[in-house]
C-alpha positions as CSV (number, residue, x, y, z in Angstrom):
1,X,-19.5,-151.9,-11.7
2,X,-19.8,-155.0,-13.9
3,X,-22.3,-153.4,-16.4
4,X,-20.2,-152.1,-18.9
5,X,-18.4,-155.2,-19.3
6,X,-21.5,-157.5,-20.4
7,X,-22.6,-154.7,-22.7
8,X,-18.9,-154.8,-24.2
9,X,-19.8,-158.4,-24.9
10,X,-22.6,-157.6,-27.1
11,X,-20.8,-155.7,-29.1
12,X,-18.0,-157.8,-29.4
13,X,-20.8,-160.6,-30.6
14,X,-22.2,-158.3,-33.5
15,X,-18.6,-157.5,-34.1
16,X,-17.4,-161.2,-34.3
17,X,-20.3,-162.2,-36.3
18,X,-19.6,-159.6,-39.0
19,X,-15.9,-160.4,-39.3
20,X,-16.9,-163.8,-39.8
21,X,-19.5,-163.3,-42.0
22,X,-17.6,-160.8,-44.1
23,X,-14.2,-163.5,-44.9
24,X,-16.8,-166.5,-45.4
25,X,-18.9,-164.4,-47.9
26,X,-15.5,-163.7,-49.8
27,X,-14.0,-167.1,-49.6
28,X,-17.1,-168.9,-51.4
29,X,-17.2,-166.2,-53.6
30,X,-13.4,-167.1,-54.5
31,X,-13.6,-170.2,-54.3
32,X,-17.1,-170.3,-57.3
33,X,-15.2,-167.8,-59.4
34,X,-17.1,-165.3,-58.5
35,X,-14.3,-162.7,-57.8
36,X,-15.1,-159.9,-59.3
37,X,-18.9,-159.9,-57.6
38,X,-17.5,-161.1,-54.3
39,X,-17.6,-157.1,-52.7
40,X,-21.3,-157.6,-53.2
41,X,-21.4,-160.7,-51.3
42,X,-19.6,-159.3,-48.6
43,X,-21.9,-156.2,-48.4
44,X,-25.2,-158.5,-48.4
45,X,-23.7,-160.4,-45.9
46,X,-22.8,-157.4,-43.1
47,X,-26.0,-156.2,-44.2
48,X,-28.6,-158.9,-42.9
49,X,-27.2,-159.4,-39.7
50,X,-28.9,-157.9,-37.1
51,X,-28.8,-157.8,-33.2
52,X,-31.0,-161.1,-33.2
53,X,-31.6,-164.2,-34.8
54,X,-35.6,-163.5,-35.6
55,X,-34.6,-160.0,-36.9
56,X,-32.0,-161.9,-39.1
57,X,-34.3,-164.8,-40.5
58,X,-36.9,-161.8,-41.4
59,X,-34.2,-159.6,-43.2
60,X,-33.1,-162.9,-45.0
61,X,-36.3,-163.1,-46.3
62,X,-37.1,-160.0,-47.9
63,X,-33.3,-159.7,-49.4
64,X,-33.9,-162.8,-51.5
65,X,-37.0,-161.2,-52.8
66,X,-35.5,-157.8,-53.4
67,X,-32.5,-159.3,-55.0
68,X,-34.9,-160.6,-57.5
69,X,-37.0,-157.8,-58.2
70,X,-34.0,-155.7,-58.6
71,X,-32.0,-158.3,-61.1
72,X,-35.1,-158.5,-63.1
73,X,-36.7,-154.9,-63.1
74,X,-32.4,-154.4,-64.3
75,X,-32.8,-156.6,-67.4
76,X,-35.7,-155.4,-68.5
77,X,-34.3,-151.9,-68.5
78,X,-31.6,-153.4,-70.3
79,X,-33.3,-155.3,-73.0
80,X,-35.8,-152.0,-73.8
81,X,-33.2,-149.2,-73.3
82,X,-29.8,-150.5,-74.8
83,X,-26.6,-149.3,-75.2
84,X,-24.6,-146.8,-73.3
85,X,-26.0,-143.3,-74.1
86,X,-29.1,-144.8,-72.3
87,X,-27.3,-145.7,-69.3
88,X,-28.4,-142.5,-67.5
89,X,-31.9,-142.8,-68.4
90,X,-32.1,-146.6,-67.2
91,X,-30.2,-145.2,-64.3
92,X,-32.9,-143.1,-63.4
93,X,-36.1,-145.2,-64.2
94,X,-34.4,-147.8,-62.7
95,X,-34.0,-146.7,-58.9
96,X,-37.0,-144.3,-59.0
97,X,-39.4,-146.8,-59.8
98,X,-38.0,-149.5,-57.5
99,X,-37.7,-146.5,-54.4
100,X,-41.5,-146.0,-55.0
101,X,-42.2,-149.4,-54.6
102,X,-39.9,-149.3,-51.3
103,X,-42.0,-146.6,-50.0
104,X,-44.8,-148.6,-49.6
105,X,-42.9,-152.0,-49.0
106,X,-40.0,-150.8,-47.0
107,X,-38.2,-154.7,-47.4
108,X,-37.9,-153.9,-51.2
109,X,-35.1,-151.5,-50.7
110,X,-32.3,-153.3,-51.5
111,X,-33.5,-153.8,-54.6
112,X,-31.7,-150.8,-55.9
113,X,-28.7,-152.2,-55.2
114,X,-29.1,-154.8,-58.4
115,X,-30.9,-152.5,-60.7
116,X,-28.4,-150.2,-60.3
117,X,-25.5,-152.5,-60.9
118,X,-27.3,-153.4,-64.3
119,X,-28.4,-150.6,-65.1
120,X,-24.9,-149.0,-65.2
121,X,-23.2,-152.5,-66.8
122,X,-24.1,-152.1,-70.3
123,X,-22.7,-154.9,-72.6
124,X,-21.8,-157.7,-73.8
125,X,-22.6,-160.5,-70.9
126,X,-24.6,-158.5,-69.5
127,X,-27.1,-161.3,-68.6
128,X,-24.5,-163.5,-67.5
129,X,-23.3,-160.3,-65.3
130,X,-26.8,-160.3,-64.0
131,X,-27.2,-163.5,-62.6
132,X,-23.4,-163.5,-61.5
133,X,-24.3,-161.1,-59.3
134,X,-27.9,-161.9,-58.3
135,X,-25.9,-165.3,-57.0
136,X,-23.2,-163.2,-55.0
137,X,-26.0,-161.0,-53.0
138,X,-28.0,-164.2,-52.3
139,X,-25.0,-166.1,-51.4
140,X,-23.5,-163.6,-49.3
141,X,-27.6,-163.4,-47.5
142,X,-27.0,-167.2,-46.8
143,X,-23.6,-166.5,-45.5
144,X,-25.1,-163.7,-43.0
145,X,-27.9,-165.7,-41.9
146,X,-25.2,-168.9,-40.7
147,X,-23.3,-166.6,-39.3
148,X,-26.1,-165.4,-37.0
149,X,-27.1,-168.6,-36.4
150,X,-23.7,-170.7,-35.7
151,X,-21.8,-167.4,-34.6
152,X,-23.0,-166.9,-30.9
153,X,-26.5,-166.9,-31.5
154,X,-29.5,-165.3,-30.1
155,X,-33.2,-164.9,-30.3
156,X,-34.7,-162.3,-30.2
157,X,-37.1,-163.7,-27.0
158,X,-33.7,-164.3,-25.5
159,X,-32.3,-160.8,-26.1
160,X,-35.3,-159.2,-24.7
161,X,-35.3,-160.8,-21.3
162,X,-31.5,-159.4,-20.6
163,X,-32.2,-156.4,-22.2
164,X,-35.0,-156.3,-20.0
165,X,-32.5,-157.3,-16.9
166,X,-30.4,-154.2,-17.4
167,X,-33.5,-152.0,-17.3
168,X,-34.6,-153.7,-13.9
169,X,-30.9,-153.6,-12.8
170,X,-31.2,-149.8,-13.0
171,X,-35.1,-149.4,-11.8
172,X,-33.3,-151.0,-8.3
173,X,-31.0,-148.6,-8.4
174,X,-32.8,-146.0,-8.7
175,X,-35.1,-147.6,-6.1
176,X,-32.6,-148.0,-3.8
177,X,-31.2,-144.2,-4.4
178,X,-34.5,-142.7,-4.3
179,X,-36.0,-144.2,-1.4
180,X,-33.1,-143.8,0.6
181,X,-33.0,-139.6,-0.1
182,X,-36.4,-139.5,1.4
183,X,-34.4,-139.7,5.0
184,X,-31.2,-138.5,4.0
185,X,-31.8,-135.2,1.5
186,X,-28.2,-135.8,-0.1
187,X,-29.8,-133.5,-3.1
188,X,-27.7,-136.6,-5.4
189,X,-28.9,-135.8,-8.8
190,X,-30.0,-139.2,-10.8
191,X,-30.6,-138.1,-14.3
192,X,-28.1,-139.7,-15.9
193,X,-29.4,-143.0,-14.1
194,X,-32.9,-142.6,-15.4
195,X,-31.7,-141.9,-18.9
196,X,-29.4,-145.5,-18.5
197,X,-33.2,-147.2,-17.6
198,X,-34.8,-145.4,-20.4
199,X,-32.2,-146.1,-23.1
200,X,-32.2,-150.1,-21.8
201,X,-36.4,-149.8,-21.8
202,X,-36.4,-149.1,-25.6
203,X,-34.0,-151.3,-26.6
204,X,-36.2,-154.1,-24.9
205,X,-39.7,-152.7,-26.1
206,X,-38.0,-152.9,-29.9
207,X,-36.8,-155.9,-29.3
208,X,-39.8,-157.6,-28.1
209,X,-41.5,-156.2,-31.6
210,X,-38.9,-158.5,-33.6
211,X,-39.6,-161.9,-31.8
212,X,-40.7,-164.1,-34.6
213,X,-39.3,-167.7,-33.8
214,X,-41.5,-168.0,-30.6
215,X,-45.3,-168.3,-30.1
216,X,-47.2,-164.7,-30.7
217,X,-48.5,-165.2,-26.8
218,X,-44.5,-164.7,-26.1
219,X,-44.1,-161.1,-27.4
220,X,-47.8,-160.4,-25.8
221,X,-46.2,-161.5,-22.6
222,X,-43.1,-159.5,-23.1
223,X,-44.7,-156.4,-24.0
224,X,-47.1,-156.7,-20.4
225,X,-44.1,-157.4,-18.0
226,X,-42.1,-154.1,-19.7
227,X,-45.1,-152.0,-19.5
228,X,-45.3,-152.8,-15.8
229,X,-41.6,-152.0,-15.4
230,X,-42.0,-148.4,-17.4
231,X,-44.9,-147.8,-14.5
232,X,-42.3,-149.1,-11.8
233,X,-40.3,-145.8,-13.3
234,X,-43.1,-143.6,-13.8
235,X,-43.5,-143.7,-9.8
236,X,-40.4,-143.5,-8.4
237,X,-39.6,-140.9,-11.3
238,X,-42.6,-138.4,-9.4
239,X,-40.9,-139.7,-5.9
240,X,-38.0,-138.2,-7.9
241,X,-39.3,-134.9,-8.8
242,X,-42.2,-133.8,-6.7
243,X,-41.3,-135.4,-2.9
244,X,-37.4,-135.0,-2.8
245,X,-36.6,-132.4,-5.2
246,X,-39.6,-129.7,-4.9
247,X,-41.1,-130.2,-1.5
248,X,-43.1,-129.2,0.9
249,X,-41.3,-132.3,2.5
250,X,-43.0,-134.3,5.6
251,X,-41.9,-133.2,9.0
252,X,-38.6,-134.7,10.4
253,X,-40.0,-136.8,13.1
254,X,-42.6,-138.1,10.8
255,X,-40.0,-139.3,9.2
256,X,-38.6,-140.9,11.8
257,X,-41.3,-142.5,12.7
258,X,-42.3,-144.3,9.7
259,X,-38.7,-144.8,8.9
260,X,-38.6,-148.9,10.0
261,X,-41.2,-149.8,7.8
262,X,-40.1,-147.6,4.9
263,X,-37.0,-149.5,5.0
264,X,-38.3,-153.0,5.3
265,X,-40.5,-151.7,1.8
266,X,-37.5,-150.6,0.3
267,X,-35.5,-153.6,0.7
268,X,-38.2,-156.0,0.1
269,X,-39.3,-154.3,-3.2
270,X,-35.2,-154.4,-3.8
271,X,-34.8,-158.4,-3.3
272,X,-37.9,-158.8,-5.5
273,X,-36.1,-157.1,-8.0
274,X,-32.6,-158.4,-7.4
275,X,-35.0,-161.8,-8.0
276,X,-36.0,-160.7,-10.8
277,X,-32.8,-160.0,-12.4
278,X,-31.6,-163.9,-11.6
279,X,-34.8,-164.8,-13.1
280,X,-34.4,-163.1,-16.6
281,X,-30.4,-164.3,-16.5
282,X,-30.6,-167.5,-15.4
283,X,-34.0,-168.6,-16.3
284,X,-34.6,-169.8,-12.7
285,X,-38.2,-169.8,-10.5
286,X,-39.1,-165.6,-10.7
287,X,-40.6,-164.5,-7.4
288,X,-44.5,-165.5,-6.0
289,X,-46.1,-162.1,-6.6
290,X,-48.6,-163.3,-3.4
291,X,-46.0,-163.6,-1.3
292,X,-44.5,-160.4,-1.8
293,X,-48.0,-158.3,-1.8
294,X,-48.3,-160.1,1.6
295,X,-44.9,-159.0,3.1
296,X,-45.7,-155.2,1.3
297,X,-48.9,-154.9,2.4
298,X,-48.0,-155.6,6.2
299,X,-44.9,-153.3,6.0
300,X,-47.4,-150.8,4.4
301,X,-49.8,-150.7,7.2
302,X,-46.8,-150.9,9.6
303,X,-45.9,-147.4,8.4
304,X,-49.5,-146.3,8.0
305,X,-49.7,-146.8,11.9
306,X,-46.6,-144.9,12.5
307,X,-47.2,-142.0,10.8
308,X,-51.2,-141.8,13.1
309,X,-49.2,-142.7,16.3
310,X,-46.8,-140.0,15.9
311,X,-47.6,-136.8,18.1
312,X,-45.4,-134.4,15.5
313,X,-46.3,-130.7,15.9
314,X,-46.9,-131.1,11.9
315,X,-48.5,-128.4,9.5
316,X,-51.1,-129.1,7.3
317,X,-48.0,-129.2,4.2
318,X,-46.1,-131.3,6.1
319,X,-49.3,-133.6,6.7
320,X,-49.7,-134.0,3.1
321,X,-47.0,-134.2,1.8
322,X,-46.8,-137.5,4.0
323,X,-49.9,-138.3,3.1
324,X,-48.2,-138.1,-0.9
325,X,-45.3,-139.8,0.3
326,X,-47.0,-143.1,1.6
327,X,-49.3,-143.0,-1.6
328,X,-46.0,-142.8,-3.8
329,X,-44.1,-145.4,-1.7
330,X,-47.5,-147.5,-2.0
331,X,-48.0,-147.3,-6.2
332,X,-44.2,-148.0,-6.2
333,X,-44.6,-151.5,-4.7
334,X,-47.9,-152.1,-6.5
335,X,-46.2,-151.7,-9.5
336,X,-43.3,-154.0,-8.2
337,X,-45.9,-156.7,-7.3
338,X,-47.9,-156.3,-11.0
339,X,-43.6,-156.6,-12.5
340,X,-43.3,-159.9,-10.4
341,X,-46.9,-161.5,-11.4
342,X,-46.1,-160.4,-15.5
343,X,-43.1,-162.7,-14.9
344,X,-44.6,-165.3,-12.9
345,X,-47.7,-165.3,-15.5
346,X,-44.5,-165.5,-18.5
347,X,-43.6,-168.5,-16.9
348,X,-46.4,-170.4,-16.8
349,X,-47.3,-170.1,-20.1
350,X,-44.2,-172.3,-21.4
351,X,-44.8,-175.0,-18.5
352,X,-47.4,-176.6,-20.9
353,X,-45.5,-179.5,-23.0
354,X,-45.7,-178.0,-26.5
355,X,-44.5,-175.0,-24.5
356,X,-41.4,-176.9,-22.8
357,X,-40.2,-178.2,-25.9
358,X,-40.3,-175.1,-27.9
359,X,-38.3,-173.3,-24.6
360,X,-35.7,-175.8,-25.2
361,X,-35.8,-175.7,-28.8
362,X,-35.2,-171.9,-28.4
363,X,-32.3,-172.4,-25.8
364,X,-30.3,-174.0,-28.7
365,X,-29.8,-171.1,-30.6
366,X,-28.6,-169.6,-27.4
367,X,-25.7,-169.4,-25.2
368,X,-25.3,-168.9,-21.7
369,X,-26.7,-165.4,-20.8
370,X,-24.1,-163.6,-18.9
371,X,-23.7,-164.1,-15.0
372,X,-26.0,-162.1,-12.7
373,X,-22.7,-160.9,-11.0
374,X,-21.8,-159.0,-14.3
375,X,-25.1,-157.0,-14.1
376,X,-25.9,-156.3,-10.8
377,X,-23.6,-154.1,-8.4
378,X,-24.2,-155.5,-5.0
């Protein structure tokens, strides 16, 4: 299984990104004089990176801002409360005030970190201190934000579509798993599997919340194709629970008879989201959703028929749970089709001209994703 490999990359590109930032921050810092700030450089700097370029640009932002706040709220303290027996009480003044103000603006919480620095600097220089190190934090922001952007970059629109390929990687799975358990009652246990979609879910859903550097009809679309995918889950998770774990479960030659077109659902609601998965990689043509609810629909009916033409000596448990079964199976693909038309409809909102430009606009801040072969296990 590929899976952990691509996830090793990620960290490997946060990782690489930091140890870049972090020497760069301390070489200009050397190389202005500013040696004996440069530690603060090289703590702004690992501090606004972030797992995305739009969440990096925003922390930028509100850094600058707070290193200001902070550096003047600190002289001020300074210039009213001097000398060192005060140092303490301009401590104290100092960060409560500024923690109060981060309460209700949560971006203002760096601003401690300067105030505090001045606060407990008393002295000759002190201004010149001030500004030495208001230069350093800045600087070292700048430094972060290159880093993010030259350093194997990514957006944030870009991060959610392979976060959101993992989490479809492992709804097939579990598609695949579940589906097939209905016939063969192996009694395999998948939690671990739906916690790996659930984990790879919320990572996506916060990620689509950080996507600043494309249009706001981007993270709308984002956020409608994931919701689709958590009701993908939501249905196999009560196939899960209710039909192969609790019973009553349908009688055996039901099963048998309905069988065929159960398995030409199952593995045409799989290729749609094997599809799907190439689609979010590889940014190729995602599946017609009218195509597939034509091919589900007639396998759906196929097993509808079944199930009436069987003559099964079947009690009236048996009778519904296949009647619960076929529902199940039914919502299941439903929600699969609904997955596949969010995608489609994602796609045909950047085919406009303005749209096409800002796609490729966006792709330059982007590497290759990694290879469908590292995510999916065949």
């Amino acid at each position: 299984m590929h899976l952990p490999l691509a996830h090793n990359r990620e960290d490997l590109r946060v990782a690489l990104q930091g140890c870049i930032a972090a020497i760069a921050a301390y070489v200009i810092c050397h190389a202005a004089g500013l040696d004996k700030a440069g530690s603060w450089a090289v703590i702004s700097a690992l501090f606004v990176l972030h797992r995305n370029l739009d969440a990096t640009l925003s922390l930028v932002g509100m850094r600058l801002v707070a290193t200001v706040v902070g550096t003047v709220a600190g002289l001020l303290l300074v210039q009213m409360l001097q000398g060192e027996d005060f140092s303490l009480l301009r401590l104290g003044l100092g960060t409560g005030l500024l923690m109060l103000v981060a309460s209700r603006w949560q971006g203002l919480r760096y601003a401690v970190v300067p105030v505090t620095i001045l606060a407990l600097s008393p002295g000759a220089g002190i201004f010149e201190g001030a500004l030495t190190n208001a230069a350093a934090i800045i600087s070292g922001a700048l430094v972060g934000l290159a880093a993010t952007i030259l350093v194997w970059p990514r957006t944030a629109s870009n991060r959610v579509l392979w976060e959101t390929s993992r989490a479809a990687h492992d709804c097939r799975q579990l598609l695949n798993r579940i589906l097939c358990a209905i016939f063969e009652d192996d009694g395999e246990r998948l939690d671990s599997l739906h916690a790996a979609f659930y984990r790879n879910l919320q990572k996506a859903q916060s990620t689509a919340q950080e996507i600043r550097l494309r249009p706001a009809r981007e993270k709308t679309a984002a956020k409608t194709m994931l919701r689709h995918l958590e009701r993908l889950w939501h249905n196999l998770l009560l196939i899960d629970r209710v039909i192969t774990e609790h019973g009553p479960r349908p009688n055996p030659q039901d099963l048998r008879a309905v069988r065929p077109a159960m398995e030409d659902l199952r593995k045409t609601a799989s290729d749609c989201l094997g599809q799907v998965e190439d689609c979010l990689l590889e940014d190729c043509e995602p599946p017609k959703a009218e195509a597939l609810k034509s091919a589900i629909r007639k396998a759906e009916q196929e097993a509808h028929t079944a199930f009436e033409a069987s003559d099964a000596d079947r009690s009236a448990s048996e009778e519904q749970a296949m009647h619960v079964l076929l529902y199940s199976v039914g919502e299941v693909n439903d929600s699969v089709c609904y997955f596949a038309q969010s995608l489609e409809d994602r796609g045909a909102q950047i085919t406009t001209p303005f749209g096409a430009v800002r796609a490729r606009l966006a792709r330059l801040f982007t590497p290759s994703l990694p290879q469908t072969a590292m995510l999916r296990r065949r």
